[in-house]
gemmi code that builds the backbone of each chain (N, CA, C; Angstrom):
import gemmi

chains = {
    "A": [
        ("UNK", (16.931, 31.916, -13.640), (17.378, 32.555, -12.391), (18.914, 32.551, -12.352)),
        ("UNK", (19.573, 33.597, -12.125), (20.883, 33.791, -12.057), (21.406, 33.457, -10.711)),
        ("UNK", (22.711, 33.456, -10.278), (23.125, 33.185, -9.380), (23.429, 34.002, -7.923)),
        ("UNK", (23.290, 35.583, -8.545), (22.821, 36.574, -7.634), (21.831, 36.309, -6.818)),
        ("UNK", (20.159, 35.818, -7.783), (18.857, 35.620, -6.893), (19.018, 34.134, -6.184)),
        ("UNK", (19.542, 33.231, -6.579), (19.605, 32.391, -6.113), (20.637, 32.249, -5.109)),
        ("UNK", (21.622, 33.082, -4.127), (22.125, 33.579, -3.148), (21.295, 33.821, -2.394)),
        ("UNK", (20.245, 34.824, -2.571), (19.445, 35.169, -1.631), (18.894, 34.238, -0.715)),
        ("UNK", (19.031, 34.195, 0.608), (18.192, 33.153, 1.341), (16.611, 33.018, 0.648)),
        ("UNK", (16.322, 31.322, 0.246), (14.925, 31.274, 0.238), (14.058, 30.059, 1.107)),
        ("UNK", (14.908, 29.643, 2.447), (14.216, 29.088, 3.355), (12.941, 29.007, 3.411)),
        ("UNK", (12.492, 29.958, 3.823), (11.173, 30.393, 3.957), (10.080, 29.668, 2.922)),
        ("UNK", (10.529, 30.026, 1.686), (9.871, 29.614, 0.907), (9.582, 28.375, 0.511)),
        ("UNK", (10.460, 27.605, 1.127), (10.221, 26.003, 0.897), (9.380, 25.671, 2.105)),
        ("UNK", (8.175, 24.844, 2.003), (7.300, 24.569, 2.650), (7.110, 23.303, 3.015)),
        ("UNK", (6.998, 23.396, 4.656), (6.771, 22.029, 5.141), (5.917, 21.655, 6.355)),
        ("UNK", (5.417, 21.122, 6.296), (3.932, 20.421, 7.009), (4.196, 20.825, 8.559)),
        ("UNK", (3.938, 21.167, 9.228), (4.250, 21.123, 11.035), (3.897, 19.856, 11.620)),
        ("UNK", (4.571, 19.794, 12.561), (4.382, 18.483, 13.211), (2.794, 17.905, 13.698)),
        ("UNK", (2.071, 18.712, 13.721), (0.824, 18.564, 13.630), (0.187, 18.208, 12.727)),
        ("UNK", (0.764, 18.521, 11.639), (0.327, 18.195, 10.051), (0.684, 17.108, 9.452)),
        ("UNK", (1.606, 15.890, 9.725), (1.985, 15.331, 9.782), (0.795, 13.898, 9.490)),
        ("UNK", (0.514, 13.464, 8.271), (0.099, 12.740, 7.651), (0.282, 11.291, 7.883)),
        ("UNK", (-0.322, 10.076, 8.581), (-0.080, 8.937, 8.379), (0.212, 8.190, 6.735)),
        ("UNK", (-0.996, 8.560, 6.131), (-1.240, 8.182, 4.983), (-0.075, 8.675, 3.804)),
        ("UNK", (-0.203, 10.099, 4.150), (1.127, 10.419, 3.064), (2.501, 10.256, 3.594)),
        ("UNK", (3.033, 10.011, 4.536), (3.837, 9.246, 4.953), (4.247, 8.280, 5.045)),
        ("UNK", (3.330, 7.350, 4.815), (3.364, 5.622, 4.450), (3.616, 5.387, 3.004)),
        ("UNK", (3.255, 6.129, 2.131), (2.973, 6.813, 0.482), (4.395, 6.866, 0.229)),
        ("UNK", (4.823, 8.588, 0.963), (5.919, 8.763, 0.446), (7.317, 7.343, 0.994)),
        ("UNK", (7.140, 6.472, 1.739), (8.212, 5.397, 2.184), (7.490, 4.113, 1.331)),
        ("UNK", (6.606, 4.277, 0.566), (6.313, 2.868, 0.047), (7.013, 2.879, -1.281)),
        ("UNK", (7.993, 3.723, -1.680), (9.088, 3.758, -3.311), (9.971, 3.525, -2.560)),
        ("UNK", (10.693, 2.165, -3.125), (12.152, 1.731, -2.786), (13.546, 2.823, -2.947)),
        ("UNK", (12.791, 4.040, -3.617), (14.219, 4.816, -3.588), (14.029, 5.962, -2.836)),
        ("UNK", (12.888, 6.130, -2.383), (12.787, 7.247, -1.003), (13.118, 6.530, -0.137)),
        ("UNK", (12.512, 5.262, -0.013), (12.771, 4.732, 1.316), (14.693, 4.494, 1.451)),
        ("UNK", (15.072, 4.364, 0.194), (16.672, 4.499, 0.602), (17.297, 5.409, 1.004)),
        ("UNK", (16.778, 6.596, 0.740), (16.799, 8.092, 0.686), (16.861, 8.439, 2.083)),
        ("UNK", (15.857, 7.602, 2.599), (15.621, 7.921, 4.277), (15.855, 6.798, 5.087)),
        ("UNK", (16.559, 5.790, 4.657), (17.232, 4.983, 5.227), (18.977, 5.493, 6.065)),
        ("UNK", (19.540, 6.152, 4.024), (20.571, 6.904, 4.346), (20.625, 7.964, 4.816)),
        ("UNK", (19.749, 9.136, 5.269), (19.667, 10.265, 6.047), (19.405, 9.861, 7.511)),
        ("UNK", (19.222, 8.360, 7.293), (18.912, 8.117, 9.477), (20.281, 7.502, 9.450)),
        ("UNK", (21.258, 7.341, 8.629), (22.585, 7.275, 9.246), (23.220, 7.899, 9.078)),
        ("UNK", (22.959, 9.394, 8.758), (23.488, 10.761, 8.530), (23.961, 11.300, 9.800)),
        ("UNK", (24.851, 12.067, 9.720), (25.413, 12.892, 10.942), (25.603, 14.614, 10.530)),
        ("UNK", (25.232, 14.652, 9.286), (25.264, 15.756, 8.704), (24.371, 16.144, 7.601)),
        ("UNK", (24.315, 17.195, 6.939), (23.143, 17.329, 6.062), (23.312, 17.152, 4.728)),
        ("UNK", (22.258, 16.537, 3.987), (22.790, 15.774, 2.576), (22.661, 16.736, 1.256)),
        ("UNK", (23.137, 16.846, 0.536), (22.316, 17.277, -1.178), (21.727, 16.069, -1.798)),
        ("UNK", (20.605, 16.566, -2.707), (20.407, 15.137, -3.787), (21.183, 14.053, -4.056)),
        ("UNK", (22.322, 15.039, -4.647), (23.184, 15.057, -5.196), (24.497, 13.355, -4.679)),
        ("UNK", (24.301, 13.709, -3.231), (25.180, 12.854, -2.758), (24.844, 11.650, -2.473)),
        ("UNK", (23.505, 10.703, -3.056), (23.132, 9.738, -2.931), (23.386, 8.950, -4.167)),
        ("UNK", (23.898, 7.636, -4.190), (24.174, 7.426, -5.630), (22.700, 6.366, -5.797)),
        ("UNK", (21.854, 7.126, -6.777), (20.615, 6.402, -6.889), (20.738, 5.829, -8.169)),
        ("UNK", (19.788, 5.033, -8.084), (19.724, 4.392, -9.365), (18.332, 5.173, -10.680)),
        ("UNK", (18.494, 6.429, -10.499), (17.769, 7.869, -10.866), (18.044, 8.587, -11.612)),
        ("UNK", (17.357, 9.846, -12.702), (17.920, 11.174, -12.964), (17.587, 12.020, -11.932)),
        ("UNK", (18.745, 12.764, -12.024), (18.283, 14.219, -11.335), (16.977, 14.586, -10.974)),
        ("UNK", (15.888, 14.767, -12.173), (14.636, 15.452, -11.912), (13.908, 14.352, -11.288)),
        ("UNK", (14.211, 13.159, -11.466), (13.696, 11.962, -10.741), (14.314, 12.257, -8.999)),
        ("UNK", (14.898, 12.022, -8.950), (15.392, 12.681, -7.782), (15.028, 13.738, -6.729)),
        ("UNK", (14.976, 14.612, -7.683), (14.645, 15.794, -7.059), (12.740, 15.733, -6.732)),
        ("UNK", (12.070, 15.176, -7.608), (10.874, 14.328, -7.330), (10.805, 13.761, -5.815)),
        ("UNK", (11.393, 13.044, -5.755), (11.216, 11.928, -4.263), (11.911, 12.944, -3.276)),
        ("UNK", (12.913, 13.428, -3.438), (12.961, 14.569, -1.905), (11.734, 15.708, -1.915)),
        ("UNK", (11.193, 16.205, -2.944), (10.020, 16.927, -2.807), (8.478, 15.647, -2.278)),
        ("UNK", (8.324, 15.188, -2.701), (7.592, 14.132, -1.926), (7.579, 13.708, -0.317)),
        ("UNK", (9.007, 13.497, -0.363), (9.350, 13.396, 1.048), (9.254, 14.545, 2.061)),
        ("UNK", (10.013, 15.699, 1.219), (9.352, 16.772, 2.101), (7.573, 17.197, 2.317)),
        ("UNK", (7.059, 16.764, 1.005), (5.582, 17.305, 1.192), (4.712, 16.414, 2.622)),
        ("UNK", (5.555, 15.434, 2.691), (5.148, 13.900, 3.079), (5.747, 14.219, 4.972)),
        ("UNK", (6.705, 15.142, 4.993), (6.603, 15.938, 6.856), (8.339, 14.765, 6.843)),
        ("UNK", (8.683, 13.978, 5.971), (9.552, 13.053, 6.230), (11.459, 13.621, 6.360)),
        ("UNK", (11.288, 14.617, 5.348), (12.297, 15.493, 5.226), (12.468, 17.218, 5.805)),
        ("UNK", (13.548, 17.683, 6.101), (13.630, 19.004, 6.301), (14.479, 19.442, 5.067)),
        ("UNK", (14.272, 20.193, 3.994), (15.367, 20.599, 3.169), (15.059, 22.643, 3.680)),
        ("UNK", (16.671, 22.679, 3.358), (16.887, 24.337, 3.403), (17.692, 24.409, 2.070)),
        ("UNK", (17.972, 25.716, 1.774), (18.625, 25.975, 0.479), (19.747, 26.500, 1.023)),
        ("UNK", (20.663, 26.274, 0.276), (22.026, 27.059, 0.446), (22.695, 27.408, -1.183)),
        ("UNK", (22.952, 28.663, -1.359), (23.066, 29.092, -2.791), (22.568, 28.188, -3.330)),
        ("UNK", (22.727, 27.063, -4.432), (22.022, 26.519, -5.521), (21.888, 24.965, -5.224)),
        ("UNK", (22.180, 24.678, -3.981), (22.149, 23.398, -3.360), (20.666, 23.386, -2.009)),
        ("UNK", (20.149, 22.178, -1.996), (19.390, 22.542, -1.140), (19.871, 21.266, -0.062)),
        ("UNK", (19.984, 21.253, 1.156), (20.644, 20.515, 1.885), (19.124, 19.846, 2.634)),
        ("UNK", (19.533, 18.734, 3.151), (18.182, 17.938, 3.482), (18.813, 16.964, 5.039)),
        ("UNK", (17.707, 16.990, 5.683), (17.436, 16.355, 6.894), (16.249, 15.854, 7.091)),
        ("UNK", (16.471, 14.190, 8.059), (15.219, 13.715, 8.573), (14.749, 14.443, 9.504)),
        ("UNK", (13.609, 14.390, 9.244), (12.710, 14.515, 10.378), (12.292, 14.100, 11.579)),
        ("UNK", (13.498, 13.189, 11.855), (13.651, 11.874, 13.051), (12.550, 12.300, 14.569)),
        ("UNK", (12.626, 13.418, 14.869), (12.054, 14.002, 16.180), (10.476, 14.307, 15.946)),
        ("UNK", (10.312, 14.949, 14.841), (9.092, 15.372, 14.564), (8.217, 13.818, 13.936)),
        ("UNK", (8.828, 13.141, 13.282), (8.270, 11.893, 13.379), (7.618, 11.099, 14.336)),
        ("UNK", (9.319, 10.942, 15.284), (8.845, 10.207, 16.261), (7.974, 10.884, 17.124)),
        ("UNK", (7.563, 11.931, 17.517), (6.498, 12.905, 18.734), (5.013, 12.455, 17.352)),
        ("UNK", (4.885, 12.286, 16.762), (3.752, 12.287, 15.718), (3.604, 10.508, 15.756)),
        ("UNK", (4.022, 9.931, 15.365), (3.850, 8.505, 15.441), (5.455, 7.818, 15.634)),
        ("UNK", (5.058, 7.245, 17.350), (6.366, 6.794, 17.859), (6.370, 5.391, 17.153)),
        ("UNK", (8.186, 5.294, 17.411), (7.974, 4.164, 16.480), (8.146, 3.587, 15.506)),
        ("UNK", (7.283, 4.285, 14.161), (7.202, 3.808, 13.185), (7.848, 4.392, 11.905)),
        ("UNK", (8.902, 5.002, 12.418), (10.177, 5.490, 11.309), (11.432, 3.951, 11.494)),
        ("UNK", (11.225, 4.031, 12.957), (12.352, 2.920, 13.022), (12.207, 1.629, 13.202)),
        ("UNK", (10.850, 1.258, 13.377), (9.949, -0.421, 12.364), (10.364, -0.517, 11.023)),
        ("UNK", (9.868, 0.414, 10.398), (9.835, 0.810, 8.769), (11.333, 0.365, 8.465)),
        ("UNK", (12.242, 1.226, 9.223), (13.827, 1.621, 8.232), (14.286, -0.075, 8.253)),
        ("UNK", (13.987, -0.837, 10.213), (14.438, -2.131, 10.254), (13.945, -3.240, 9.102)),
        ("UNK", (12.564, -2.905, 9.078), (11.905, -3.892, 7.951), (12.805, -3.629, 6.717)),
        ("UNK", (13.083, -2.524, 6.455), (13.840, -2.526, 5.092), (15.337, -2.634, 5.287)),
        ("UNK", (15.845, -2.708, 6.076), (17.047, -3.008, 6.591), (17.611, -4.673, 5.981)),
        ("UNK", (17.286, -5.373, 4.769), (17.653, -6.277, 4.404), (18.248, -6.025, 2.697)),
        ("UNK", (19.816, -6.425, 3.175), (20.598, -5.705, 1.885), (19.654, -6.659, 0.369)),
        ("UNK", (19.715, -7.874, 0.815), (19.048, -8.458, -0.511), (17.812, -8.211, -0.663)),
        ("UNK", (16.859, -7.781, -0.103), (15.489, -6.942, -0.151), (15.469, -5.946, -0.948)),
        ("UNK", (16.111, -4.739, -0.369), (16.413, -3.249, -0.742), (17.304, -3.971, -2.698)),
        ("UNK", (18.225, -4.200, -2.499), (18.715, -4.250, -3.984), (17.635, -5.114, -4.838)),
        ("UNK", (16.911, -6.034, -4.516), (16.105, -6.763, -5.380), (14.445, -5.534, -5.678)),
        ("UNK", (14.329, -4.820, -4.613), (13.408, -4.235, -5.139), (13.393, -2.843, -5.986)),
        ("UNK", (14.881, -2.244, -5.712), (15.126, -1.206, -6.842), (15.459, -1.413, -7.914)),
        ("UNK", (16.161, -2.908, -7.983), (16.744, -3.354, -9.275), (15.387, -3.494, -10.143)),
        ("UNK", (14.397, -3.955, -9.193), (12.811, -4.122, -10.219), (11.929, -2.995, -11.182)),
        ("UNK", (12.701, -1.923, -10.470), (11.664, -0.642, -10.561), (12.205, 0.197, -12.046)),
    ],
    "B": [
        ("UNK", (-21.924, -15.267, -15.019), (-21.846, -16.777, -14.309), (-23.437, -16.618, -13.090)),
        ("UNK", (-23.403, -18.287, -13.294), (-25.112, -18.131, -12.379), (-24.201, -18.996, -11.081)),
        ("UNK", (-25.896, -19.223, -10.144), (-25.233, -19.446, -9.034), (-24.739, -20.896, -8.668)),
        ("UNK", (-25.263, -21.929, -9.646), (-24.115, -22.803, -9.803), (-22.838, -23.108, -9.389)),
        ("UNK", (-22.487, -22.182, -10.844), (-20.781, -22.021, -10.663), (-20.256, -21.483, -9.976)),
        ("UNK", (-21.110, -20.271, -9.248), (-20.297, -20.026, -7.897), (-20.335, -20.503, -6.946)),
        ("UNK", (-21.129, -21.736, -6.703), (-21.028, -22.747, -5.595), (-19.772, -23.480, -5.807)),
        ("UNK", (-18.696, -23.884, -6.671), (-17.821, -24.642, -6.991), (-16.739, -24.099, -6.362)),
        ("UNK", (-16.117, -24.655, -4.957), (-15.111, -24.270, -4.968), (-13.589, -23.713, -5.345)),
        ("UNK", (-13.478, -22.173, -5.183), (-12.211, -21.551, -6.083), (-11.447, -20.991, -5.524)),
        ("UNK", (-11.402, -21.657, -3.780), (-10.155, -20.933, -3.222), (-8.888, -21.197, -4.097)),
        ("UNK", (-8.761, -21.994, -4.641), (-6.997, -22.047, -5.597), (-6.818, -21.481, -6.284)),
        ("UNK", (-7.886, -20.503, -6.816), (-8.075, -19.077, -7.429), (-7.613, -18.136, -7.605)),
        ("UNK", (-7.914, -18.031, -6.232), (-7.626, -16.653, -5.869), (-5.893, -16.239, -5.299)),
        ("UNK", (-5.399, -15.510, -5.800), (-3.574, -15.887, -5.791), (-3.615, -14.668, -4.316)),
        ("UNK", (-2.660, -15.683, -3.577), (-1.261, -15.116, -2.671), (-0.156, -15.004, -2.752)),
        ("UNK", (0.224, -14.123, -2.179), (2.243, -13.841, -2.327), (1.709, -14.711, -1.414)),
        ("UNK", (2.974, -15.495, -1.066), (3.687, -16.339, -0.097), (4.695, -15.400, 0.998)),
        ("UNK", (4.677, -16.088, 2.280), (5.444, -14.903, 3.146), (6.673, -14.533, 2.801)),
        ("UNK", (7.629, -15.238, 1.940), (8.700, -15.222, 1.917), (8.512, -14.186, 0.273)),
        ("UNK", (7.381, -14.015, -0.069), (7.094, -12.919, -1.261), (6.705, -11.648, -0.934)),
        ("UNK", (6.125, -11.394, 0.410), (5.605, -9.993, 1.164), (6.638, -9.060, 0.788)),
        ("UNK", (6.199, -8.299, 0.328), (7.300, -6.913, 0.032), (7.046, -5.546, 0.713)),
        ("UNK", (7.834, -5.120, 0.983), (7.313, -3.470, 2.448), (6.831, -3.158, 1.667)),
        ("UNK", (7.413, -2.564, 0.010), (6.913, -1.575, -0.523), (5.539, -1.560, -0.515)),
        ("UNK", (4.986, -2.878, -1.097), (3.568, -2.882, -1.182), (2.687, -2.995, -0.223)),
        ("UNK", (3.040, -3.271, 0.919), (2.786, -3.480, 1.899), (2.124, -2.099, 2.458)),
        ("UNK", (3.156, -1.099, 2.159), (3.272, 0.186, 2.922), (2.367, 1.200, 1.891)),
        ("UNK", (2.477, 0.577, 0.465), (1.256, 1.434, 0.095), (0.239, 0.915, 0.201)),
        ("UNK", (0.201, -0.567, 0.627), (-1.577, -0.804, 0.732), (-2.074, -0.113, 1.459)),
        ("UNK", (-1.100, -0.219, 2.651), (-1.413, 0.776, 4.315), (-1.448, 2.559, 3.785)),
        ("UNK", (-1.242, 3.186, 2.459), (-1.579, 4.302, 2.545), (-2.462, 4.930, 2.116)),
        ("UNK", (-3.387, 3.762, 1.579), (-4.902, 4.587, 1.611), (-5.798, 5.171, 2.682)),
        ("UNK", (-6.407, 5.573, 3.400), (-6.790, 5.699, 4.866), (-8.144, 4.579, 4.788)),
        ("UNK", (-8.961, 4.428, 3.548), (-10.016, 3.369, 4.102), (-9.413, 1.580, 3.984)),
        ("UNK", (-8.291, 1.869, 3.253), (-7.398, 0.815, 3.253), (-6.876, 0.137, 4.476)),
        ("UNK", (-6.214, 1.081, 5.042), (-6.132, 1.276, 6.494), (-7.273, 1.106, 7.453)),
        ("UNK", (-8.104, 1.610, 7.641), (-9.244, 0.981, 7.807), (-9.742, 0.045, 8.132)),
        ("UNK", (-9.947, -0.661, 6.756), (-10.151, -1.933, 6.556), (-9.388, -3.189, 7.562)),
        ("UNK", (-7.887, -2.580, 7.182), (-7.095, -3.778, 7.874), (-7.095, -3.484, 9.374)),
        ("UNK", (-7.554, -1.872, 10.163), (-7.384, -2.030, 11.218), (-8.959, -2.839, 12.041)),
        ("UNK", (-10.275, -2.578, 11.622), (-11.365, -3.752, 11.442), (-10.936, -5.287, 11.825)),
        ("UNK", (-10.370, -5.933, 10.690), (-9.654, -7.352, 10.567), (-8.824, -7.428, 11.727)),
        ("UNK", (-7.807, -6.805, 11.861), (-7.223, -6.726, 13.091), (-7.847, -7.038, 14.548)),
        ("UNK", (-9.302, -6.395, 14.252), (-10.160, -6.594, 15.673), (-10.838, -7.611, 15.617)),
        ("UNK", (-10.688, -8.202, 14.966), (-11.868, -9.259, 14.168), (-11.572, -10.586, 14.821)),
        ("UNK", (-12.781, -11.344, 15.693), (-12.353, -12.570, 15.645), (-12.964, -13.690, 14.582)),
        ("UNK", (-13.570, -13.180, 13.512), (-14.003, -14.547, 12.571), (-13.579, -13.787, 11.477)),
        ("UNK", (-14.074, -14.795, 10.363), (-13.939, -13.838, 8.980), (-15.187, -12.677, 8.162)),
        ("UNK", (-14.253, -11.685, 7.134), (-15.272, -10.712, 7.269), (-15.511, -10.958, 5.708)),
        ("UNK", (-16.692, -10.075, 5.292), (-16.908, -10.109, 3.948), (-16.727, -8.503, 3.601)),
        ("UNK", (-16.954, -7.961, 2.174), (-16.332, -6.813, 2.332), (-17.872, -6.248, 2.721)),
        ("UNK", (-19.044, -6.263, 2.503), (-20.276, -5.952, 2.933), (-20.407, -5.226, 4.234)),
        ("UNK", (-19.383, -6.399, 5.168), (-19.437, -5.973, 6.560), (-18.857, -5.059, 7.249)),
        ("UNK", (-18.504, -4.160, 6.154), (-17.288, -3.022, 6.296), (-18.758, -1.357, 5.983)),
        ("UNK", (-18.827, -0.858, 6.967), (-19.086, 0.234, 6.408), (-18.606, 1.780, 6.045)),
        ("UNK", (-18.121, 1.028, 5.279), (-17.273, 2.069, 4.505), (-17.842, 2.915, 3.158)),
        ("UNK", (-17.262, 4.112, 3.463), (-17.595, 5.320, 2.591), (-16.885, 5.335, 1.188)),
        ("UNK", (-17.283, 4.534, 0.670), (-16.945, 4.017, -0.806), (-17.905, 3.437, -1.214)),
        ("UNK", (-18.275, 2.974, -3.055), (-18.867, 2.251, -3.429), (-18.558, 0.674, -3.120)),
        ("UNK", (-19.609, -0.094, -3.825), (-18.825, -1.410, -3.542), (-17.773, -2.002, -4.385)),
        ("UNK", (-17.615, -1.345, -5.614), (-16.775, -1.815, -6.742), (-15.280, -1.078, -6.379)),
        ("UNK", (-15.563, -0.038, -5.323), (-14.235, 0.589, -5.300), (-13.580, -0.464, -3.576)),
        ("UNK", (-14.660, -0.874, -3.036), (-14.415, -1.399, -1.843), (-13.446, -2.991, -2.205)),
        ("UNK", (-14.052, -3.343, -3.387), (-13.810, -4.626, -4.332), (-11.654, -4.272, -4.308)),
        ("UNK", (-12.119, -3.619, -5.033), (-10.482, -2.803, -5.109), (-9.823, -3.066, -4.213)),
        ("UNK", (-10.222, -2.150, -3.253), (-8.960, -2.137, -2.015), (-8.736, -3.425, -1.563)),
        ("UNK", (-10.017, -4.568, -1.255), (-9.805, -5.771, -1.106), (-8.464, -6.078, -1.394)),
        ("UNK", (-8.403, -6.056, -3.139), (-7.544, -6.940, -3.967), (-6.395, -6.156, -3.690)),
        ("UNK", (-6.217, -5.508, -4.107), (-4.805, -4.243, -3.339), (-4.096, -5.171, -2.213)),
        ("UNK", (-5.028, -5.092, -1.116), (-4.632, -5.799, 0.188), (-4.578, -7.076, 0.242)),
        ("UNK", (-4.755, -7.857, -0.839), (-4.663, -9.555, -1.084), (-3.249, -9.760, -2.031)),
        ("UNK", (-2.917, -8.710, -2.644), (-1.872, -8.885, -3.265), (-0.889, -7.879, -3.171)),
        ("UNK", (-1.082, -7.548, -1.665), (0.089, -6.791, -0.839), (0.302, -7.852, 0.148)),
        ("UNK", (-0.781, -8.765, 0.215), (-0.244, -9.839, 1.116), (-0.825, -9.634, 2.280)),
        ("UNK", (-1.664, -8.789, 2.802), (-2.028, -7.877, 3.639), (-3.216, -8.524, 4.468)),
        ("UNK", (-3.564, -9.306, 3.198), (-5.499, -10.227, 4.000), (-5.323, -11.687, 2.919)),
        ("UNK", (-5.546, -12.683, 3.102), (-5.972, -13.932, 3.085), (-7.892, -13.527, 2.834)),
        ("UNK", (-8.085, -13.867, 1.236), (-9.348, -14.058, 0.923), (-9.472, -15.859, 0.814)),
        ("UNK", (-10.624, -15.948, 1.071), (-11.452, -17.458, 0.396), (-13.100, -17.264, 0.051)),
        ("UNK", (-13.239, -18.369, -1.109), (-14.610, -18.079, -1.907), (-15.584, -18.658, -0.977)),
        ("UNK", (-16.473, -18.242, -0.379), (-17.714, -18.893, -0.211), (-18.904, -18.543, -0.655)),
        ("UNK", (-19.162, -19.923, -1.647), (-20.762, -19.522, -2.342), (-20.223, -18.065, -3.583)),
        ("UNK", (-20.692, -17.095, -3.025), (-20.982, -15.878, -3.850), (-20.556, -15.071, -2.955)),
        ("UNK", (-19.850, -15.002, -1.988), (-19.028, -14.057, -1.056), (-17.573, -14.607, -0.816)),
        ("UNK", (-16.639, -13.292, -0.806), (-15.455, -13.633, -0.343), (-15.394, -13.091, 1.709)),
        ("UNK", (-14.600, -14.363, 1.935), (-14.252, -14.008, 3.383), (-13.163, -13.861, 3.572)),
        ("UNK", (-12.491, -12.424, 4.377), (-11.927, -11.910, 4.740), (-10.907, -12.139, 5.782)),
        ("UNK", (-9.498, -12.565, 6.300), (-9.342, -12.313, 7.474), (-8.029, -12.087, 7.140)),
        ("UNK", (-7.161, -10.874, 8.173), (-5.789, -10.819, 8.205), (-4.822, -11.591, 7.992)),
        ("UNK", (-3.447, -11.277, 7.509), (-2.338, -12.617, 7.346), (-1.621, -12.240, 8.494)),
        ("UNK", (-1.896, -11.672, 9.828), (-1.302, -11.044, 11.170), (0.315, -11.922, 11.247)),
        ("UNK", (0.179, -13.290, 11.148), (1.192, -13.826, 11.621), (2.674, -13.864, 10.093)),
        ("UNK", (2.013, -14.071, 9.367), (2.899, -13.894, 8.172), (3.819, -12.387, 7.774)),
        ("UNK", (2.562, -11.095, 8.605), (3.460, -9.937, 8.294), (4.056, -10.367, 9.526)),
        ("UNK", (4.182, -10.414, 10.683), (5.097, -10.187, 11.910), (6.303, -11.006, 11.823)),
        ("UNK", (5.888, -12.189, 10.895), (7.223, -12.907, 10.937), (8.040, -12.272, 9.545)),
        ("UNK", (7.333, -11.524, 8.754), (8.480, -10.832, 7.668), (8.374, -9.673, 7.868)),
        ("UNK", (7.869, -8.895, 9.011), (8.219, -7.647, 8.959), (7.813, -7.365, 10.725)),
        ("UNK", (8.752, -8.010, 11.533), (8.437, -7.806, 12.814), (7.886, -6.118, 13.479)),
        ("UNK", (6.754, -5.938, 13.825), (6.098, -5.135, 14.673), (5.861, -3.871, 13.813)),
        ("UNK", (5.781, -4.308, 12.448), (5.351, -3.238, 11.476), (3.909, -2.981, 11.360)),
        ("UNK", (2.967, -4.017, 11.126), (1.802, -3.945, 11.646), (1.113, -3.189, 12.945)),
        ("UNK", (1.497, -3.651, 13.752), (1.254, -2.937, 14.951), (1.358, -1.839, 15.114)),
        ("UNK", (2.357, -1.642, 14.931), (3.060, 0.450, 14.749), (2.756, 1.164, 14.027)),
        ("UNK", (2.379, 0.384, 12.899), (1.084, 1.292, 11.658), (-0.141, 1.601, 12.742)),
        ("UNK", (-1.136, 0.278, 13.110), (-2.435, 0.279, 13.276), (-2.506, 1.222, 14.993)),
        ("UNK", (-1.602, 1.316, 15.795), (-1.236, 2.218, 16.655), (-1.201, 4.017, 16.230)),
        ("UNK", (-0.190, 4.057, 15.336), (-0.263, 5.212, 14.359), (-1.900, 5.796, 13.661)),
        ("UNK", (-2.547, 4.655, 13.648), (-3.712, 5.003, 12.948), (-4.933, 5.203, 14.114)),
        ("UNK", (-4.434, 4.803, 15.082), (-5.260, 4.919, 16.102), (-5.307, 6.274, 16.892)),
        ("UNK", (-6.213, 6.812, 16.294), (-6.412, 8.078, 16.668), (-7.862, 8.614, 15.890)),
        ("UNK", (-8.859, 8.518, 16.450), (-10.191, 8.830, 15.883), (-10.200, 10.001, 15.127)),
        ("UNK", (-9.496, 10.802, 15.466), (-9.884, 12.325, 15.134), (-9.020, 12.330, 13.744)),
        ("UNK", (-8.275, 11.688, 14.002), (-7.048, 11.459, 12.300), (-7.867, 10.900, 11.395)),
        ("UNK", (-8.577, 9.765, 12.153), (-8.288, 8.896, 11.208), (-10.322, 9.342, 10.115)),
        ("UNK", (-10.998, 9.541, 10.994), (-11.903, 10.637, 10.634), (-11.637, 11.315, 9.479)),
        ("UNK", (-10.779, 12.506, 9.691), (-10.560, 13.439, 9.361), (-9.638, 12.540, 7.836)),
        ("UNK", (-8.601, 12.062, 7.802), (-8.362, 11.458, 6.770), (-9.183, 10.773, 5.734)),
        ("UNK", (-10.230, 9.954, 5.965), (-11.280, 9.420, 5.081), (-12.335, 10.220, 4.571)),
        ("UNK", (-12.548, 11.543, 5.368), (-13.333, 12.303, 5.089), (-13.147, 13.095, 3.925)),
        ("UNK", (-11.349, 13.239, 3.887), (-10.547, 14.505, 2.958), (-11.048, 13.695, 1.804)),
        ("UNK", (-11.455, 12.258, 1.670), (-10.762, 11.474, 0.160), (-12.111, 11.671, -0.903)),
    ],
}
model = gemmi.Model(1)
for chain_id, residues in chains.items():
    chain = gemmi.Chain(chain_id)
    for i, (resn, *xyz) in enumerate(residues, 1):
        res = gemmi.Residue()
        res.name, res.seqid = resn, gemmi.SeqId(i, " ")
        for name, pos in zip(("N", "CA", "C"), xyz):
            atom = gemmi.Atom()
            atom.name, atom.element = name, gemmi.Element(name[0])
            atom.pos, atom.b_iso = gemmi.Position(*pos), 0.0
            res.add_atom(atom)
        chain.add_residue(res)
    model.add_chain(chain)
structure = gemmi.Structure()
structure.add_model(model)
structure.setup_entities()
């Protein structure tokens, strides 16, 4: 794909669960990998919208790009595309109206710096 | 083995993380099976101990065996041997003290008949 087609808006085409659709199970799934769950640790202290790109994981790329597709399949993420970048947001609202609560149990439980580094360092 | 030897006490057997070993990750995928879930929301209601028998659940018993162990070494349930049955009961106080009100906000989340139905049914 050249950079012409990949200009074209393809919003649309990226697909994501409605708030109705919204999965306990695959939601618990996609936050039970120590590097999504960092993923969406650092997008709930976001003030703006992220690329892959700007997380320094302990990952490749296609690894990467793995766990934000997860996360999005999972109702946890919003990604849109912008030319060849796809920019990403929590789902903080649509979460919480779906199961109150339990985005910000989850992030606190993992909210322990020697936790979080001992369990990615494992993986 | 005959029934002898399974009269011999082997709770020292059977291995636990320790609370200070509970890890979200695993924690959060034990919680993402839906009969997994299940299971622990049962125990939860439970005032004695359960065996897995007493679960009627839409699984075999060798796969029911499974999730058990999943959830014994997510830290999730406290097994002990009796005779030729294992008994069952939650580690309630061990997750709340390493993962304050994570439990709850799951089994709340899961509380919803029509979900939670509809989830065990898909599997």
């Amino acid at each position: 794909m050249n950079s012409r087609q990949m200009s074209i808006p393809v919003t649309e085409q990226i697909a994501h669960p409605t708030r109705s659709e919204l999965d306990l199970s695959a939601v618990l799934h996609a936050l039970s990998d120590p590097v999504r769950l960092m993923i969406v640790a650092e997008l709930a202290k976001a003030e703006h919208e992220y690329t892959c790109g700007s997380f320094a994981l302990p990952v490749t790329k296609s690894t990467c790009t793995h766990h934000f597709k997860v996360l999005r399949e999972a109702g946890l993420i919003k990604q849109r595309q912008q030319g060849t970048t796809r920019l990403n947001t929590l789902r903080r609202v649509d979460l919480e109206a779906r199961f109150p609560g339990l985005l910000e149990t989850i992030l606190q439980a993992a909210d322990d710096p020697e936790l979080a580094v001992a369990d990615v360092a494992a993986r």
